[in-house]
C-alpha positions, 0 to 999 in steps of 0.5 A: 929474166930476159930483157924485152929489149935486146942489147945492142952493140955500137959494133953490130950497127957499125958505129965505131967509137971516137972517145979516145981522139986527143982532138977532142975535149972531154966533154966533146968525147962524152957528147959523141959517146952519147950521140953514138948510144942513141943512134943505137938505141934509135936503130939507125945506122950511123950518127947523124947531126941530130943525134950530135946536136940532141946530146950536145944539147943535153951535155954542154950547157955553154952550147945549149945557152948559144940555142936559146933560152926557156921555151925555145929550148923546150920545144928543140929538145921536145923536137929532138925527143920525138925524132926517136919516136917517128918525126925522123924515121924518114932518115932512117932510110938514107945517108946525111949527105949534103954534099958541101962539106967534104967525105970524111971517110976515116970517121966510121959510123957517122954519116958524112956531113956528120963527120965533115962537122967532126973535123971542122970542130977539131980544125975549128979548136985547132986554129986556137990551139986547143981540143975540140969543144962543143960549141966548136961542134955546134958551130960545125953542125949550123953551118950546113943547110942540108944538116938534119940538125938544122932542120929540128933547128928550124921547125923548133923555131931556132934560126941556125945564122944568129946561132952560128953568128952568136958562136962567131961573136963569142970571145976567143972564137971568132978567128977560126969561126969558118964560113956557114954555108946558108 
C-alpha cells in the first residue's frame, strides 16, 4: 500500500545534518534533529528559530522551565503547533534574516539568524568549557528581536528579556550570557 504522503528527505529540501557536531550536547543534537524533521514535514526550506524553539521546548525541560510554566507554556507550544498549520505559512516564502547577527554560511539548511543562534550557543558552552546545551541555544534564539521564535514568544504572551535574563541569572551561566539585542 502507498503512503498518501510521500516521504521526504532532509537532503531534497537541502537541510544537512548537524548531529554529529562535537560542540553540542547530546541532547542539543536531538533537538536540531528534530527541529530538522519539522521543517521537513512543515515544507519549509531551511530551519528556522521556531522550529528550534517548538523542539527545544518539546526535548529539554530545563529550557522549557526558563519559558514558564502551565498555561503559559500551553499556549507557546499551542502557538508553535499551529505555526504548521497556517500561523507561519507567510515565512515560508522568505529567509529569517535579521541582520544582527552575523552570516554563518557553513551551517547549510538553517536560515541565517538560525545559524548565527547555533554559534552563539557553541561559543556560549565554550566560554564554560563544555558542548553546547539548550538552554545555551534558547539563550541564542531570545537575543534577536527579529527572531521568529520571538515573535511566538511574544503573542504567546512570553517576554523574550525576563526569558534571557532568567538564562543570565541561572548558576554557572552568567559569564558567557552575551548581550540580547532588544
Amino acid at each position: 500500500m502507498q503512503p498518501l504522503i510521500p516521504r521526504q528527505s532532509a537532503h531534497e529540501y537541502g537541510i544537512q545534518r548537524v548531529d554529529n557536531d562535537a560542540r553540542l550536547s547530546d541532547e542539543l543534537a536531538s533537538v536540531v534533529g528534530g527541529a530538522r524533521r519539522r521543517a521537513v514535514r512543515d515544507g519549509d526550506r531551511q530551519i528556522d528559530t521556531a522550529h528550534l524553539l517548538h523542539s527545544l521546548l518539546e526535548s529539554d525541560p530545563e529550557a522549557r522551565s526558563v519559558c514558564g510554566e502551565g498555561p503559559q507554556i500551553a499556549r507557546l507550544l499551542g502557538y508553535l503547533v499551529q505555526r504548521s498549520i497556517g500561523y507561519g505559512l507567510r515565512w515560508q516564502s522568505g529567509v529569517e534574516d535579521s541582520g544582527a547577527v552575523p552570516v554563518v554560511t557553513e551551517t547549510a539548511g538553517f536560515s541565517p539568524l538560525a545559524a548565527g543562534c547555533m554559534e552563539f550557543a557553541c561559543e556560549r558552552a565554550a566560554g564554560r568549557g563544555g558542548p553546547a546545551r539548550g538552554t545555551d541555544l534558547l539563550a541564542a534564539i531570545v537575543a534577536d528581536p527579529q527572531a521568529r521564535a520571538v515573535e511566538v514568544l511574544e503573542r504567546a504572551g512570553i517576554d523574550p528579556r525576563e526569558v534571557f535574563a532568567r538564562l543570565a541569572d541561572r548558576p554557572g551561566l552568567t559569564e558567557e550570557c552575551g548581550e540580547a539585542t532588544f
